[in-house]
Legacy VTK file of the C-alpha trace (Angstrom):
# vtk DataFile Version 3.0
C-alpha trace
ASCII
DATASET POLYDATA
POINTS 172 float
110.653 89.976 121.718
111.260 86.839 119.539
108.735 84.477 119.143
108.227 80.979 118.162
107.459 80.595 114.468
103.721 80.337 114.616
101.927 78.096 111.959
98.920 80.057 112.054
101.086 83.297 110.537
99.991 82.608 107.080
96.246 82.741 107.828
96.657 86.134 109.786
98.325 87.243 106.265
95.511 86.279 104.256
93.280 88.043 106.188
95.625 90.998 106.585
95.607 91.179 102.327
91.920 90.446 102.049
90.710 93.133 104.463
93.525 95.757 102.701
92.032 94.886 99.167
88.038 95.294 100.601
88.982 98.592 101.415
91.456 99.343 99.095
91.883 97.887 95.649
90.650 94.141 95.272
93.139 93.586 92.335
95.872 94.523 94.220
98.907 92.058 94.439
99.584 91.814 98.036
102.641 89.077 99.644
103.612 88.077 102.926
107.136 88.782 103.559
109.192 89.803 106.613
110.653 86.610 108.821
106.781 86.096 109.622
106.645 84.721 105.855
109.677 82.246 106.707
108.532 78.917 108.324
109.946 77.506 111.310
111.850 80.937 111.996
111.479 83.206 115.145
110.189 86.492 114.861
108.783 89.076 116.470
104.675 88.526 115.893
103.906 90.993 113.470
102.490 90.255 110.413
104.626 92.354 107.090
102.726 92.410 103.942
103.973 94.005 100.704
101.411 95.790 98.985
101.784 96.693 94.481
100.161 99.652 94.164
100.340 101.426 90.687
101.695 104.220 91.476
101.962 106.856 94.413
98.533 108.076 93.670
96.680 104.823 93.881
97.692 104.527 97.290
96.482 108.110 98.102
93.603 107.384 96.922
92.646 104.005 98.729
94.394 105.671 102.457
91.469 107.188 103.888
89.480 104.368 103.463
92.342 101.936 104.615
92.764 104.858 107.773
88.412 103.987 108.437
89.057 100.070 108.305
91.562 100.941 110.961
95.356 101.524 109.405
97.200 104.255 109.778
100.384 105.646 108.265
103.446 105.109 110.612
106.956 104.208 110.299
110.366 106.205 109.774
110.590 104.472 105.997
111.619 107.153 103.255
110.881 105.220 100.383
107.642 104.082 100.419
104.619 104.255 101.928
103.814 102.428 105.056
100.783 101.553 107.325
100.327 99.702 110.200
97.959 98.562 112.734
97.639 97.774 116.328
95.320 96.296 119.151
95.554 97.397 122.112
98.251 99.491 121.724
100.614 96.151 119.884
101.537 96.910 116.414
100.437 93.393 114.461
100.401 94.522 111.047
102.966 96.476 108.984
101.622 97.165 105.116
104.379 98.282 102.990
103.163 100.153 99.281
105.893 99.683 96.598
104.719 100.739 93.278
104.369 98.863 90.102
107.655 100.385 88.518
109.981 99.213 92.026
108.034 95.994 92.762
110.433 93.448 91.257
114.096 95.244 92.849
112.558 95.370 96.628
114.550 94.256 99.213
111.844 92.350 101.280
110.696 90.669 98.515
114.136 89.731 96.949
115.060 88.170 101.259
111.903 86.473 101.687
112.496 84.672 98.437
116.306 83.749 99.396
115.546 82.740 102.487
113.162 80.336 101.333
115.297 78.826 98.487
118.550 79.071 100.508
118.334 77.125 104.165
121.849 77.992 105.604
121.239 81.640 104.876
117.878 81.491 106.832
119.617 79.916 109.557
122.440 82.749 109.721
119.607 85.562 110.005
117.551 83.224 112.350
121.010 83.439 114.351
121.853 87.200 113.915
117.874 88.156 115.070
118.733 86.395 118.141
121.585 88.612 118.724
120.105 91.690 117.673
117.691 90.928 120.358
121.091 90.282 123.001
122.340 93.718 121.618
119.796 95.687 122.072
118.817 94.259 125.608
122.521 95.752 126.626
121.848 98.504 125.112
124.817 98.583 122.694
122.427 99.142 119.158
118.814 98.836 118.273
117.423 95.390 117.113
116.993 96.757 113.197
120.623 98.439 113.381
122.194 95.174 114.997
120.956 92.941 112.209
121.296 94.867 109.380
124.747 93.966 108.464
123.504 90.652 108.136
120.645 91.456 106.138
122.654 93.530 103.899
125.107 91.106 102.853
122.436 88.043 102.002
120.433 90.782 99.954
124.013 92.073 97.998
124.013 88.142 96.793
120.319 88.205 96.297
120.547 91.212 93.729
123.640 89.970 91.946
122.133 86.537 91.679
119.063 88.396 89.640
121.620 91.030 87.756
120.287 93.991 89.760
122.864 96.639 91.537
123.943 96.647 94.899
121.568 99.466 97.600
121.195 100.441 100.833
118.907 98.065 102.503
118.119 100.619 105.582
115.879 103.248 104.552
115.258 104.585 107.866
LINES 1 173
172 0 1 2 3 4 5 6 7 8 9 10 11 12 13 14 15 16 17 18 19 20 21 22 23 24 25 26 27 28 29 30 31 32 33 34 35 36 37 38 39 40 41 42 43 44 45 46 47 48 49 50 51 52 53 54 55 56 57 58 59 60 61 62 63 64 65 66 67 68 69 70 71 72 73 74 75 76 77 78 79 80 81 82 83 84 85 86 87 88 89 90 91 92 93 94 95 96 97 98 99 100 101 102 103 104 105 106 107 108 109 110 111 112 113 114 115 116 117 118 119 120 121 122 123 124 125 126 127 128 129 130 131 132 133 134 135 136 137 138 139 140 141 142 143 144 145 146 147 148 149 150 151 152 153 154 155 156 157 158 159 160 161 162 163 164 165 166 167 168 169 170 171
């Protein structure tokens, strides 16, 4: 399930972002996050990507095209739009669409960044991935539900470190 960190991640990104903004909007700001977006830690290989859209309706109106070039919308996320693709049947891509007004307060974007800038946090989550993984092989909690105690408390100290409020980071 976990995977090596792989050094050619960041290319598959910037590939991911360029073919989103051909077929969606080329000004779009578009970011690598999820653990793919962390050197040197495991992950599973899929390729997150957080997407500023202006608002709701700029994403509706750049889907069907992004639907053509091969997305499609998936995931059990309330709050925000999400699209992901596959081949052969293996999700690789997961797009997330956060609007202008929210892009500065998400989650993904405020863990990537602490991650990066905080080494003994990235090692804890590198740690509790791994036993997500254990749990869910015994069958005692999903991967996403086994780490996201974890996940929750290094993004409460990410918010208070930039003065925003404490929320929910499942959304499922």
């Amino acid at each position: 399930m976990l995977v090596a960190y792989d050094p050619s991640w960041p290319e598959q990104f910037a590939a991911a972002a360029a073919q989103l903004r051909s077929h969606g909007d080329p000004d779009w700001v578009i970011e690598h996050i999820g653990s793919t977006a962390i050197p040197s830690m495991r992950s599973k290989p899929i390729i997150d990507l957080a997407v500023r859209v202006a608002d709701a309706a700029d994403f509706e109106m750049h889907r069907s095209a992004l639907e053509r070039s091969g997305w499609r919308r998936g995931s059990a996320v309330r709050s925000h739009p999400v699209m992901l693709r596959e081949r052969d049947g293996v999700r690789t891509h997961i797009a997330h669409f956060f609007t202008a007004a929210d892009w500065d307060a998400v989650n993904q974007r405020i863990l990537r960044d602490w991650l990066l800038e905080h080494p003994a946090d990235a090692d804890r989550y590198r740690h509790a991935k791994c036993d997500a993984v254990a749990a869910a092989a015994r069958g005692t909690s999903s991967y996403s539900a086994a780490k996201t105690p974890v996940i929750q408390e290094i993004v409460d100290r990410a918010r208070t470190a930039r003065g925003l409020p404490r929320v929910e980071v499942s959304d499922k």
